[in-house]
N, C-alpha and C positions, 0 to 999 in steps of 0.2 A: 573695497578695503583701503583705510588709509597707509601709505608706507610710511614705516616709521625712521624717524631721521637720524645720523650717527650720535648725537648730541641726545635724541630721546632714549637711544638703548641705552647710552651710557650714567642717565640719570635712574631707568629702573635698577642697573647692576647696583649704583650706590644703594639705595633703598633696600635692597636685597641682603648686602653688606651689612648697614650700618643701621638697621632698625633698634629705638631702642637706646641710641645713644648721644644724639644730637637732635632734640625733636623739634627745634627750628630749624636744622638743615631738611628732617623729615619730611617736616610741613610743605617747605617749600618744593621739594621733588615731586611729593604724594599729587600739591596741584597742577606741577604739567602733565601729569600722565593724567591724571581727570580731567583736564582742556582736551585729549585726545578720544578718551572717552568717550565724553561729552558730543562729539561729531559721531558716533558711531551709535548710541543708545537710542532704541525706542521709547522715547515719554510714552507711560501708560495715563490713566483716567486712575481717579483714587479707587482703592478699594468696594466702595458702597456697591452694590447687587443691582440698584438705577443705573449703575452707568453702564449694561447689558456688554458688548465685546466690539465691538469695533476698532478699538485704537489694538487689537491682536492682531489686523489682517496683513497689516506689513508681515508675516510671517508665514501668511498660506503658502506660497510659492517655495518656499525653507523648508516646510513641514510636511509637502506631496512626496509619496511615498513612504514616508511615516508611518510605521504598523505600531508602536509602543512607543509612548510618550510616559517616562517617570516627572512625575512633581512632585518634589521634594521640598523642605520644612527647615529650618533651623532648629527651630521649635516645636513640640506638639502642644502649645497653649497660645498662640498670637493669632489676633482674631482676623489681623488683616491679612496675614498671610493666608487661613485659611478661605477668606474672602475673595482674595485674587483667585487662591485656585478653583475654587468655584468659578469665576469668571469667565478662566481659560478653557474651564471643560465647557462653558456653554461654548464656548467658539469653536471646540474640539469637534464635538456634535452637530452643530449645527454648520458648518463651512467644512469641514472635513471628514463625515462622515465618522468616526468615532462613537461606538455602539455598546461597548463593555470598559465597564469604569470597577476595578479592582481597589483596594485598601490596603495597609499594613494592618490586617483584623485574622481573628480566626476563619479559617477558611470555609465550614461547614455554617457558623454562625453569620459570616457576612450573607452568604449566600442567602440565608433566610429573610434580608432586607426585602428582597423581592416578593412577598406575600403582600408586604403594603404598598408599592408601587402596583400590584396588580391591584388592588382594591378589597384585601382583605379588610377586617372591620378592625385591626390593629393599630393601634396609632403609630407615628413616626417614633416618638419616645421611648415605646417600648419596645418595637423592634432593632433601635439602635442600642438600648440599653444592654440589650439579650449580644450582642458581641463580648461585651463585659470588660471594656478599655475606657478608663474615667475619660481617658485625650479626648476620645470620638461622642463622649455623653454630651455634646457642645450644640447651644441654637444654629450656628454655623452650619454642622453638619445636617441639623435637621432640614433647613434651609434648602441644603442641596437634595437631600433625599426628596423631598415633597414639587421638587422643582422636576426631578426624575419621573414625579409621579406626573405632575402637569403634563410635561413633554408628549409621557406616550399616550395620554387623556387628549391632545390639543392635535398631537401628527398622526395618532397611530402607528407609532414607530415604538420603540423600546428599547430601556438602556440596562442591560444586565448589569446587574448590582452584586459583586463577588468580592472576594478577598483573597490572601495568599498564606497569611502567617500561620503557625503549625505550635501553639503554643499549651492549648490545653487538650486533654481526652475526649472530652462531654462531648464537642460537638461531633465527631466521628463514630463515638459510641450509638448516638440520638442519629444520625444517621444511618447505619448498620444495622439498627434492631429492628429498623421497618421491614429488611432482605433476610436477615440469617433468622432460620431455626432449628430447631433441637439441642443434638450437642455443639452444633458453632454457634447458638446463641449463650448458651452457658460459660463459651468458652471465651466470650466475648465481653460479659462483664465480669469473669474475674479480671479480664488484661484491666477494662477499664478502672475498676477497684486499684487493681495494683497498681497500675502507673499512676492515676492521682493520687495514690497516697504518699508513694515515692516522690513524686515530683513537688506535692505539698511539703514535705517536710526536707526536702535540698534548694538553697540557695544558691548550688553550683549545676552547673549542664549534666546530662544525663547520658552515661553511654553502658546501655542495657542491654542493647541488641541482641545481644548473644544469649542473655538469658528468658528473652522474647522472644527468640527467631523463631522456634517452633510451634508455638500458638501463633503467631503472624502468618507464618505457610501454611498452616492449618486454614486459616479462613481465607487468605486468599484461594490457595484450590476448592475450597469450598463453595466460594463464588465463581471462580472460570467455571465447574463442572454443575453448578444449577441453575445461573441465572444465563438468558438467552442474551445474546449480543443485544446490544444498542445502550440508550444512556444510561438505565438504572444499573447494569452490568461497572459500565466504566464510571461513572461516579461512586459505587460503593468500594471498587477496586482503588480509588483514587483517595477516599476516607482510610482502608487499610495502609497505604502508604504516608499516610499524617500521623497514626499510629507510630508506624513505623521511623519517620521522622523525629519524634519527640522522643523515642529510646535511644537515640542516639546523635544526642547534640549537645555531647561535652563541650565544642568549641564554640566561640560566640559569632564566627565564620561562617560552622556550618550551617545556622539558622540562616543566613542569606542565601547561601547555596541551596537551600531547601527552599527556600520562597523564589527565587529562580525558578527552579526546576516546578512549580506550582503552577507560576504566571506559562510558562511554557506548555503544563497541561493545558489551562486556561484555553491557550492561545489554537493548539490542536485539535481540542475540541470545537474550535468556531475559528476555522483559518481565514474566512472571507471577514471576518471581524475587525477593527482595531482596540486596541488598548490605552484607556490611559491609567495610570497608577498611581495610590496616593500612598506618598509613607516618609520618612524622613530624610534628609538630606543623606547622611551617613548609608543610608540602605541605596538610594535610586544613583549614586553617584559612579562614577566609569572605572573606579582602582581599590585596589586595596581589596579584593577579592569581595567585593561586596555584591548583593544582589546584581546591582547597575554592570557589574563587570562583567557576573556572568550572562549576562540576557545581552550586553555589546558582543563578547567573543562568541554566540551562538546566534547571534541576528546583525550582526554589524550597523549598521548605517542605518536599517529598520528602526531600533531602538535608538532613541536620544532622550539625556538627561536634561533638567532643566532644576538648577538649586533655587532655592530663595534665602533672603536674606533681611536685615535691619539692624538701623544706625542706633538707635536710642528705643524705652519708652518700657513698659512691661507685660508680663505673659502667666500665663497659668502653668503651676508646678506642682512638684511632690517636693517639699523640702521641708526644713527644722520646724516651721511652724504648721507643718500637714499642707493637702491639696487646698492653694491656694491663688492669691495675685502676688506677684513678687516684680520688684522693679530688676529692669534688666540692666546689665552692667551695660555703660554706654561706650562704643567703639571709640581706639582713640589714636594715635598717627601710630604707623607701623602695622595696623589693620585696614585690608580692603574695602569693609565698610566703609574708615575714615574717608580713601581717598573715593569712592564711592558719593559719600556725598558732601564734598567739597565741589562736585559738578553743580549742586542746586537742584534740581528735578528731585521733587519725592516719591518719584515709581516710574521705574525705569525698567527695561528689560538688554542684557545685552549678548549678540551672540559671540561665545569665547572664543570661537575658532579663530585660526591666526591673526590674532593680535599679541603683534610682537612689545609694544609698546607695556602689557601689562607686566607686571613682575610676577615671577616663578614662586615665588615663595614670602608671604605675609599672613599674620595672623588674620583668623579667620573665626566666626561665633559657632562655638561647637554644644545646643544644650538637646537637650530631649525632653525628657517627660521627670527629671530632677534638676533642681536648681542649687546647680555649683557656684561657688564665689569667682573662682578665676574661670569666665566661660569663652576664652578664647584658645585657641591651638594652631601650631604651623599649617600651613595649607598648600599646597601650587592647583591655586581655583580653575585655570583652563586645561587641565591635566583630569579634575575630578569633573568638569560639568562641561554638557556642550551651550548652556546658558546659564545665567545668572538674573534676576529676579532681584532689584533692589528696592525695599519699602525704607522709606525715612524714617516712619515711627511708627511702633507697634502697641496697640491696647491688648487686654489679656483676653482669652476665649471666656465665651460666656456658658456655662454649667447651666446643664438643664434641672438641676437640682436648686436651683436659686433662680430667682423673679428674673426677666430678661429689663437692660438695664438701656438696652436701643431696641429700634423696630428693624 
């Protein structure tokens, strides 16, 4: 680690002060502290799927002991970000053993991925489609699944292909009905009926529980008392609890708490395993009671986050003009992008941990899966992430719904 000098702290404080207000005194501060950077950043290889993972392994010796790695998104529509982490999971896999790769998807419906990694006669396509998340309908993604497939085709090894998110009924219901019968089947698609039609027609979180709890104990004791121990027990017990999750996720909180506490099943169910996790910056990140928080304060140092990011270019959204390409607002001084890359290197990776020299608090690109006009907000980036992930320029993800427009 470099120390940082009394003359460097004191040009992050201004920075911290005065964003915003003098963007040539800005400029000039944003570039010492990216000369400091700059000595401290892994240069990566561009994004492209050829250039396999090698420029990652400065990081094997960082990453031993490592049980849960999040990769996080700024976006869910930039193809290069999607592309890097593709990258990093082949080096997760192959240099670190890393066996089970989780998504922000429905948790019953990711799980179903694994029919066409094992060689069922299903295409990549459709079993990605059947998640039912336009983000994840992306060549990108197929890319990685079908690379999934090669892997255990080429080593005879295999990479469980799971998710966490607890957002619809159908897939729990489609799981349940193969276990429960008689009156816990019956009792099973009214819940189903009833929570998606509630849940179809509110735009706000759901907190039902109470008038679900008793059909919910109802099947679950109906499964502890007929089904024998081992996995079809604990997986149908584990779909009643996603049920159970989605009657009661008034706040937009507890859906992280609840993909936590998923990734955590996950993880119980195959201890000797690791994890890596795909889903959006805001979720995999260390505060703010988010996923990343709770899987830090339950596995400490096991779990580390790792955000991504980019300076300029565009991405795939939901906005005024429907799912489409949208230019992205480009960073500009007063955001860690800028000083980001004022270094020069267009992909870079760096690790956050004590570096004094960065500043505590600058805008930072906050979009998802909608495209806002103003897509920055305050941030203290080494506070949410144990790394950072800088791409210089982002193209949009490419839709499997329309011709692919690269190989």
């Amino acid at each position: 680690m470099i120390k940082s000098s009394p003359l460097l702290i004191f040009y992050v404080l201004i920075i911290q002060i005065t964003y915003g207000q003098n963007d040539t005194i800005i400029s000039f501060l944003e570039k010492e502290v990216s000369n400091s950077i700059k000595k401290d950043a892994i240069e990566l290889y561009s994004a492209n799927l050829s250039n396999g993972s090698n420029d990652f392994k400065e990081l094997q010796k960082k990453l031993t002991g490592v049980k849960i790695v999040g990769l996080g998104e700024v976006t869910h529509g930039s193809s290069e970000i999607f592309k890097m982490k593709h990258r990093f999971i082949r080096f997760l896999v192959e240099n670190l053993d890393f066996n089970i790769f989780s998504i922000e998807g429905n948790m019953p419906e990711a799980y179903d991925i694994n029919r066409y990694i094992r060689n069922s006669e299903e295409t990549a396509k459709s079993v990605i489609g059947g998640m039912g998340f336009w983000t994840w309908y992306t060549y990108e993604l197929k890319d990685l699944v079908e690379w999934f497939k090669n892997y255990r085709f080429e080593n005879g090894e295999k990479v469980l292909f799971t998710g966490f998110d607890m957002q619809s009924p159908k897939g729990p219901v489609k799981e349940l009905k193969k276990v429960l019968k008689g009156n816990a089947l019956d009792t099973l698609f009214y819940l189903g009926r009833s929570i998606d039609s509630v849940k179809s027609n509110s735009r706000k979180g759901l907190n039902l529980l109470d008038f679900y709890s008793g059909k919910i104990d109802f099947l679950r004791n109906w499964i502890k008392i007929n089904l024998e121990e081992g996995n079809e027990k604990s997986w149908a017990l584990q779909n009643i609890r996603i049920l159970e999750q989605i009657t009661h996720n008034e706040d937009y909180r507890l859906r992280d708490y609840y993909m936590a506490e998923n990734v955590a099943w996950i993880y119980k169910e195959n201890p000797k395993s690791k994890i890596v996790l795909w889903a959006h910056n805001e979720h995999v990140k260390n505060s703010n009671k988010s996923m990343g928080y709770h899987l830090k304060e339950k596995y400490g140092d096991s779990y580390i986050s790792i955000g991504f990011c980019f300076y300029e270019g565009e991405y795939t959204a939901a906005g005024n003009g429907g799912i489409k390409v949208y230019k992205a607002q480009k960073a500009y001084d007063g955001t860690y992008e800028s000083v980001f890359n004022k270094i020069q290197v267009p992909y870079f990776i760096l690790d956050l941990g004590d570096k004094e020299y960065l500043p505590k608090s600058l805008l930072f690109r906050k979009t998802g899966a909608i495209k806002f006009e103003n897509e920055f907000a305050k941030t203290h980036l080494s506070k949410d992430y144990d790394y950072i992930v800088f791409i210089q320029k982002s193209s949009a993800s490419e839709l499997m719904n329309k011709e692919r427009r690269t190989n």
